[in-house]
C-alpha positions as CSV (number, residue, x, y, z in Angstrom):
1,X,-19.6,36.1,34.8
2,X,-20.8,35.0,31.3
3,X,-22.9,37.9,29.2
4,X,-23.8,35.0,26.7
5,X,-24.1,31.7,25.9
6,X,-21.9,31.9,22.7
7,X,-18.2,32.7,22.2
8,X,-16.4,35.7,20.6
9,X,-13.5,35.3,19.2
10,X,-10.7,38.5,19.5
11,X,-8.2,37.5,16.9
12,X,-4.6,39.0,18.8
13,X,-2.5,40.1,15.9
14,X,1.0,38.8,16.0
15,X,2.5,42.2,14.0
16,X,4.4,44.6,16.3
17,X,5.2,47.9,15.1
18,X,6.5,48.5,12.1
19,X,10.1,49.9,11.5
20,X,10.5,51.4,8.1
21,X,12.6,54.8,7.1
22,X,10.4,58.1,8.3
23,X,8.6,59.9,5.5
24,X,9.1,63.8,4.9
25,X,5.6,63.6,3.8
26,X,2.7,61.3,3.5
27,X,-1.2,61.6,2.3
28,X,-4.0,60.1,5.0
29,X,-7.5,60.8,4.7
30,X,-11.0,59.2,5.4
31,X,-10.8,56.2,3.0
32,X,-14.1,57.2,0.3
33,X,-13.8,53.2,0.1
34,X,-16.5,51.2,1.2
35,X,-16.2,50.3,4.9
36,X,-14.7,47.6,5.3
37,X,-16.9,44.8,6.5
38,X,-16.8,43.2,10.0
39,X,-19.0,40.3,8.5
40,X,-17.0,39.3,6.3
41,X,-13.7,39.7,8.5
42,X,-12.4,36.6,9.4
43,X,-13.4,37.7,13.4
44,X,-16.9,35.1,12.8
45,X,-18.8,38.2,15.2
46,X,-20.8,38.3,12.4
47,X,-22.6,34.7,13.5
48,X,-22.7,36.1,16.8
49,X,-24.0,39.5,15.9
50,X,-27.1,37.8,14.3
51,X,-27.9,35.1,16.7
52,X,-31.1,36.6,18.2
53,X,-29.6,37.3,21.6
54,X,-31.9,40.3,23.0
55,X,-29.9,40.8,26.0
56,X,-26.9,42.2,24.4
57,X,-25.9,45.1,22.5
58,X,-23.0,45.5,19.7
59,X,-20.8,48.7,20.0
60,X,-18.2,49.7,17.2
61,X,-15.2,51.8,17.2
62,X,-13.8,52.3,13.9
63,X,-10.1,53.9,13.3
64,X,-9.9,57.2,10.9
65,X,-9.0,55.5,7.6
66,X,-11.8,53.1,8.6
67,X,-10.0,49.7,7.9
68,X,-10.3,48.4,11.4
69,X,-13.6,47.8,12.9
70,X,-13.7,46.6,16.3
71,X,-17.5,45.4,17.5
72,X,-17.8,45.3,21.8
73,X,-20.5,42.9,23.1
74,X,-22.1,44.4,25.8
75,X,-25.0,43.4,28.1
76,X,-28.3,45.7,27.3
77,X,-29.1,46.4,30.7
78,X,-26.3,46.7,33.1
79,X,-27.0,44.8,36.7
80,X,-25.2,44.9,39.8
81,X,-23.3,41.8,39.0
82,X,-21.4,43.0,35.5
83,X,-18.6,44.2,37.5
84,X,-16.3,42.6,34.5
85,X,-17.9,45.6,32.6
86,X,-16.8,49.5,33.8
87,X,-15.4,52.3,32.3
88,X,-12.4,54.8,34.1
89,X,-10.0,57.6,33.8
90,X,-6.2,57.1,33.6
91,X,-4.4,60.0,34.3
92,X,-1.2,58.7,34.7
93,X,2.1,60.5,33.1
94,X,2.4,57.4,30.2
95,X,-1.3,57.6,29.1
96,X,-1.1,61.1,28.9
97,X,2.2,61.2,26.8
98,X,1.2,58.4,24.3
99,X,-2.1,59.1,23.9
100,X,-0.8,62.8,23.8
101,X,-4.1,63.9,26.0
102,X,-4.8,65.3,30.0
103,X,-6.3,61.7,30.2
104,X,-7.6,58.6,28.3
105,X,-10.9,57.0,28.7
106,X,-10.8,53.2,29.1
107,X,-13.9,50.7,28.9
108,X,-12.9,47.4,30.3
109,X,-14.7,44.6,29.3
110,X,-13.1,40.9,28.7
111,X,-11.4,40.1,25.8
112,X,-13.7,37.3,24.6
113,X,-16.6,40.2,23.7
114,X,-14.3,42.2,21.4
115,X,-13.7,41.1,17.8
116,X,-11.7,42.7,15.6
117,X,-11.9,42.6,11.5
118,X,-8.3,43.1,10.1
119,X,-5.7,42.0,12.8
120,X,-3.0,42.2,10.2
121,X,-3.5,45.9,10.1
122,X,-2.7,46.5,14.1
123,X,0.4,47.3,15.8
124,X,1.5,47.6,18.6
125,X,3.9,50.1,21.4
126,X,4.6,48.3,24.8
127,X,5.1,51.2,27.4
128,X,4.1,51.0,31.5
129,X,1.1,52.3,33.1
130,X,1.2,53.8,37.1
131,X,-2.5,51.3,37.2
132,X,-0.3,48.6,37.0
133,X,0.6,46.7,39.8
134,X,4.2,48.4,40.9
135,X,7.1,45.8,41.0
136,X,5.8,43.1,38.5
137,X,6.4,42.2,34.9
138,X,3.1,43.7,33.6
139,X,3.2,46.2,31.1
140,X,0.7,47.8,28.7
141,X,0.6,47.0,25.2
142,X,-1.3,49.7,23.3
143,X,-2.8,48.7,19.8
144,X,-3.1,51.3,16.8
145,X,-4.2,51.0,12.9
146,X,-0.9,50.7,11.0
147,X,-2.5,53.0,8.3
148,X,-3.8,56.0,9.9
149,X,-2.0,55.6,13.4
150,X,-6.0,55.7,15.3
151,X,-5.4,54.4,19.0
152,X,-8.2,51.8,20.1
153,X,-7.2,49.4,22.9
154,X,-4.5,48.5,25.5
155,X,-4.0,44.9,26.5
156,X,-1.9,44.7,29.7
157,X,0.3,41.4,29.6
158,X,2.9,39.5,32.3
159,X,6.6,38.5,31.2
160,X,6.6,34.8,32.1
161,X,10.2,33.0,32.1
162,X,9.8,29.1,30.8
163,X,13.0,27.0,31.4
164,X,14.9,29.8,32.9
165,X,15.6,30.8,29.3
166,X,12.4,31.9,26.9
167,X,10.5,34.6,28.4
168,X,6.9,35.2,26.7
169,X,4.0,37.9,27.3
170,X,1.3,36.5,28.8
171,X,-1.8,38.8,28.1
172,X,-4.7,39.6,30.9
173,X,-8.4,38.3,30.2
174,X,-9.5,42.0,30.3
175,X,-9.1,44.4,27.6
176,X,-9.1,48.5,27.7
177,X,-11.0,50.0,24.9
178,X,-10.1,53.4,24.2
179,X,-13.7,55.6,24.7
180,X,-12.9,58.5,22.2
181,X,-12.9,56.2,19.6
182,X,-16.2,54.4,19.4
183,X,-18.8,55.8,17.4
184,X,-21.3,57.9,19.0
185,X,-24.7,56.5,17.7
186,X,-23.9,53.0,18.5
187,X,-23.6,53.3,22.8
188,X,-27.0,53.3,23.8
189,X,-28.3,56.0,26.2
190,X,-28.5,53.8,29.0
191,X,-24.8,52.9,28.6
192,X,-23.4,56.7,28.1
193,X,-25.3,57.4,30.9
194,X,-24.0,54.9,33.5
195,X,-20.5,55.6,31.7
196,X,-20.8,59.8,32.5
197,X,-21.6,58.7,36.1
198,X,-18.8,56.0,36.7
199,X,-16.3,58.6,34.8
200,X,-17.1,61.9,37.6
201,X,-16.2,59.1,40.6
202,X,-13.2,60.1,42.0
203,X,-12.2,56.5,42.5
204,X,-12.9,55.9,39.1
205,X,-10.0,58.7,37.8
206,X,-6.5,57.1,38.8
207,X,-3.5,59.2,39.1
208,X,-5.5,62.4,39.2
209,X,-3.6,64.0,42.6
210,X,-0.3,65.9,42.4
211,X,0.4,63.5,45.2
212,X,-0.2,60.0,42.8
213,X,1.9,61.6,40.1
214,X,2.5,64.3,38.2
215,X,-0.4,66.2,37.2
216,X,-2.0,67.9,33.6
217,X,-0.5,71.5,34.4
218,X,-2.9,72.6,31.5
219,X,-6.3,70.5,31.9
220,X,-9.2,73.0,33.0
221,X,-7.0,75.8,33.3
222,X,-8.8,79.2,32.8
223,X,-7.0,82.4,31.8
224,X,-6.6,85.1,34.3
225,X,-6.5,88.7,33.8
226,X,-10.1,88.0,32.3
227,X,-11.2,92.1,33.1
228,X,-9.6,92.7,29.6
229,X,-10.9,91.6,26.4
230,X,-9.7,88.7,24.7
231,X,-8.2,91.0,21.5
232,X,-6.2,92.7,24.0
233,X,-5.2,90.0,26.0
234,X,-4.2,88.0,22.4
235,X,-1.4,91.0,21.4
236,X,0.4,90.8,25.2
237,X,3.4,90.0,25.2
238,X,5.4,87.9,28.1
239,X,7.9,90.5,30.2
240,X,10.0,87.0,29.8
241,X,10.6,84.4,27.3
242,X,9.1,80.9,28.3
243,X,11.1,78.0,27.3
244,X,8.6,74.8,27.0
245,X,9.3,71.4,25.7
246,X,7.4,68.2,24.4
247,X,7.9,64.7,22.8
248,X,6.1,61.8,21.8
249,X,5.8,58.8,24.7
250,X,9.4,56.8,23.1
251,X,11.0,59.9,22.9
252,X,11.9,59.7,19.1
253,X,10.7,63.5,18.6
254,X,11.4,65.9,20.6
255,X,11.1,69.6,20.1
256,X,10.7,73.3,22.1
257,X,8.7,76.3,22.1
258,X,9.9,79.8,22.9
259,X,7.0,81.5,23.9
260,X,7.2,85.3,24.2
261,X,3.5,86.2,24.7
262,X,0.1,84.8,25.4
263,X,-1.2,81.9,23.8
264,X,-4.7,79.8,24.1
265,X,-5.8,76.0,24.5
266,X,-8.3,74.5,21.9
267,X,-10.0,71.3,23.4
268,X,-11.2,69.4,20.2
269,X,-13.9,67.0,20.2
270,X,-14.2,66.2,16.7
271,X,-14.0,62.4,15.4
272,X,-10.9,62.5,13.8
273,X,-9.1,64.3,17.3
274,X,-10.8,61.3,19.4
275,X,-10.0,58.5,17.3
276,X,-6.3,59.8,16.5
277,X,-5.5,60.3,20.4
278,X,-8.1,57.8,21.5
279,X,-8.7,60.1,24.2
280,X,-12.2,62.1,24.9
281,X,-10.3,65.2,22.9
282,X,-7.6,66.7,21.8
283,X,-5.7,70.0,23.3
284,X,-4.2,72.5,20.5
285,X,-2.0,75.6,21.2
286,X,-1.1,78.4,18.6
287,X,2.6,78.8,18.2
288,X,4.5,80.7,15.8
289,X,6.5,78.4,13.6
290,X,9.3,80.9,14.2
291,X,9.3,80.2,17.5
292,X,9.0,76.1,16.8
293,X,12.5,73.8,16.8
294,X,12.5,70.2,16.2
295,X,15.3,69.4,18.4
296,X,14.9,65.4,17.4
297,X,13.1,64.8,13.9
298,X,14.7,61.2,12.7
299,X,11.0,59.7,13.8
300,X,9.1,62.6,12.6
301,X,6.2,61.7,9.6
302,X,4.0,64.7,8.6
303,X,0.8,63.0,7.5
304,X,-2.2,64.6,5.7
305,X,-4.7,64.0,7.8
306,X,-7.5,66.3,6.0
307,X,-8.1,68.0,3.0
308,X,-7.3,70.6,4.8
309,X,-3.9,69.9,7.3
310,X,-1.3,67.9,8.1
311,X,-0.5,66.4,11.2
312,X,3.0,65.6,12.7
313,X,3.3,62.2,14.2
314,X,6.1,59.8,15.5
315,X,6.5,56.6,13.2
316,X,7.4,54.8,16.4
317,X,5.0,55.4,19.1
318,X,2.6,57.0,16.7
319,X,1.9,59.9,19.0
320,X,0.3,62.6,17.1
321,X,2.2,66.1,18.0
322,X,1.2,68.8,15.6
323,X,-1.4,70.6,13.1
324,X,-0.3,72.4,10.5
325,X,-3.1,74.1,8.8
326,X,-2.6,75.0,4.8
327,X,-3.9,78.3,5.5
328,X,-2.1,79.2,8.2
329,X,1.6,78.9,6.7
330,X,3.4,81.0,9.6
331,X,1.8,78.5,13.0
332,X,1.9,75.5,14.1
333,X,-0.1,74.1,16.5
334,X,1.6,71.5,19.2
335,X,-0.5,68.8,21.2
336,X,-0.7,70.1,24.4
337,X,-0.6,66.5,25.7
338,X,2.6,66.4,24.6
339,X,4.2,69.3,26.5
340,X,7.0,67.8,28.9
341,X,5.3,68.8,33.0
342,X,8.6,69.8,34.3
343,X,8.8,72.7,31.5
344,X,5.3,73.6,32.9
345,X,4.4,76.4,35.6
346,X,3.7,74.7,38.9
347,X,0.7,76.1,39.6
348,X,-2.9,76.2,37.7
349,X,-3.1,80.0,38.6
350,X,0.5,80.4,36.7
351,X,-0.3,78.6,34.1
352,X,-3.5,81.1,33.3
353,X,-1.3,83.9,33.6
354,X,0.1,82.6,30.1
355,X,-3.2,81.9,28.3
356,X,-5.3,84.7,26.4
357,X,-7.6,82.3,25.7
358,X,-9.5,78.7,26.3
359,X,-12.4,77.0,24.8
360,X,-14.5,74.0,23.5
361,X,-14.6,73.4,19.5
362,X,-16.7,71.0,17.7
363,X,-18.9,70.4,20.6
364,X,-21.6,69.0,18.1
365,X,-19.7,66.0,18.0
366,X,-19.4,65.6,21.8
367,X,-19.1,62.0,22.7
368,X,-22.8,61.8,24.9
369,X,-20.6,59.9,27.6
370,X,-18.9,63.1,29.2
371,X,-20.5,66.8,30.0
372,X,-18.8,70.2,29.1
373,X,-17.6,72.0,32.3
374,X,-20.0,74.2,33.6
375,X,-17.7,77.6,33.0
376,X,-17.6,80.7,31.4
377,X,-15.3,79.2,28.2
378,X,-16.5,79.6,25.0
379,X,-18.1,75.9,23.7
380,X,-18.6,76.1,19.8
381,X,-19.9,73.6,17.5
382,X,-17.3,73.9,15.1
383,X,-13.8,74.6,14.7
384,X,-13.1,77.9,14.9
């Protein structure tokens, strides 16, 4: 189905990721930089953005430092036919890890609608996906900003062997656009509101069962033993140690948590959580640093991410693993979508026996696409 009678063009950056000797320490924040412009990239959307076409409507999603711009070309009004156009959940274990999140959000739309401004600035990490089709050569090529390590798209591409000697990727004609990255007051309401629909559909969240793969252990888990206040439930302490683990999707950084009494999850729905992860938000959890161990490190970059923190994340994958707040110099506060399942409890009902704590922060920046769960967590507007 054509949206349009003119072309986009989606410039596919030849740069892979970049190998170059981890940092100890690096400074990151918003760029105060103009933004760089998408009409002067050398995408030529900008033609297309000004050609008069009614019908359609221009979303952008912008990485954290704000050099790369991507512009979507979508349809104004959605009909029965734009089944090219649809938006779904993958829940599967390799999302989750690289995108270190209980799931990632994915528009598809074809690749000819999407234009980019500064291709030169993209890598890319090749890693599977459970959608793909099982026993073929696909795989899933997952493109980042080089400069602030902001997930925005996947491109799945085929192996193809010429002359039984030169294998290339060939890539698909659909592209995934990470949701948690694209800015808010550019997805018309008509759009977030088909999207919020489409995303609740069971058939539209893959790999959600314990039967399909593993599952989140930690994702809408509530804490139990709620008769007691949260003070009191913050100072319990475990009657056992609980060994847990985590790592970035390649493995590169690795590192365990000893935790010896209650801790709490922080789902995070600010800008620079969605944009980071690409994912609707971002989980946190409180350890003491005392109870932190890098058990592999080679890969790990700590990046100032605010004026504020610092982030830990893999120079390989770019999976974003920790905050470390300058205020708070004795925590650290892992990724929860980077916790290894098997370290996990089994159970949902386990799992809350361990947490003092859950709640919603910086709900004011709540994409308009998804709905807070109807519970008795706390939902704040701000960090806390």
């Amino acid at each position: 189905m054509k949206l349009c009678s003119y072309h986009f063009i989606f410039l596919f950056a030849s740069c892979s990721i970049r190998s170059s000797t981890p940092l100890m320490c690096i400074t990151l924040m918003t760029s105060t930089n103009k933004r760089p412009s998408v009409t002067s990239a050398r995408s030529l959307h900008a033609t297309a953005n000004h050609d008069g076409n009614e019908n359609n409507v221009i979303l952008q999603s912008e990485c954290h430092c704000g050099k790369v711009v991507l512009e979507i070309t979508l349809p104004r009004e959605y009909s029965s036919d734009d089944a090219d156009v649809k938006v779904w959940n993958c829940h599967c274990y390799s999302c989750r890890r690289y995108h270190t999140a209980s799931h990632v959000s994915y528009l598809q739309v074809p690749r000819g609608q999407i234009s980019i401004n500064s291709p030169k600035m993209i890598g890319k990490y090749t890693s599977s996906c459970s959608s793909l089709d099982e026993g073929t050569d696909k795989v899933m090529e997952r493109w980042y900003c080089t400069e602030c390590s902001s997930k925005l798209l996947s491109v799945v591409s085929t192996t193809i062997t010429k002359n039984d000697e030169k294998s290339e990727r060939e890539q698909s004609n659909d592209c995934l656009v990470n949701l948690g990255p694209i800015n808010s007051d550019t997805i018309p309401q008509a759009h977030s509101r088909r999207w919020k629909e489409q995303l609740k559909q069971i058939e539209n969240n893959l790999h959600s069962s314990q039967e399909e793969s593993p599952s989140c252990r930690w994702a809408g888990v509530l804490p139990s033993n709620t008769e007691m206040s949260y003070s009191a439930r913050r100072r319990m302490q475990l009657p056992k140690s609980k060994m847990w683990s985590g790592s970035c999707e390649c493995g590169a950084c690795k590192y365990e948590i000893t935790l010896k009494h209650l801790t709490q999850l922080q789902h995070c729905y600010c800008n620079l959580c969605r944009k980071l992860s690409g994912s609707p938000y971002s989980t946190w959890l409180p350890v003491d640093k005392e109870h932190f161990q890098w058990k592999q490190s080679d890969a790990v970059t700590l990046v100032r991410t605010t004026p504020v923190g610092q982030r830990h994340i893999c120079s390989k994958c770019r999976g974003v693993l920790t905050i470390v707040y300058d205020e708070q110099p004795t925590l650290i506060w892992p990724c929860a979508g980077g916790l290894d399942d098997a370290t996990l409890p089994d159970s949902s009902g386990e799992m809350g026996t361990l947490l003092s704590r859950v709640c919603h922060i910086c709900c004011r920046h709540l994409p308009p696409w998804i709905d807070l769960p109807e519970d008795d967590t706390e939902k704040l507007p701000d960090a806390c």
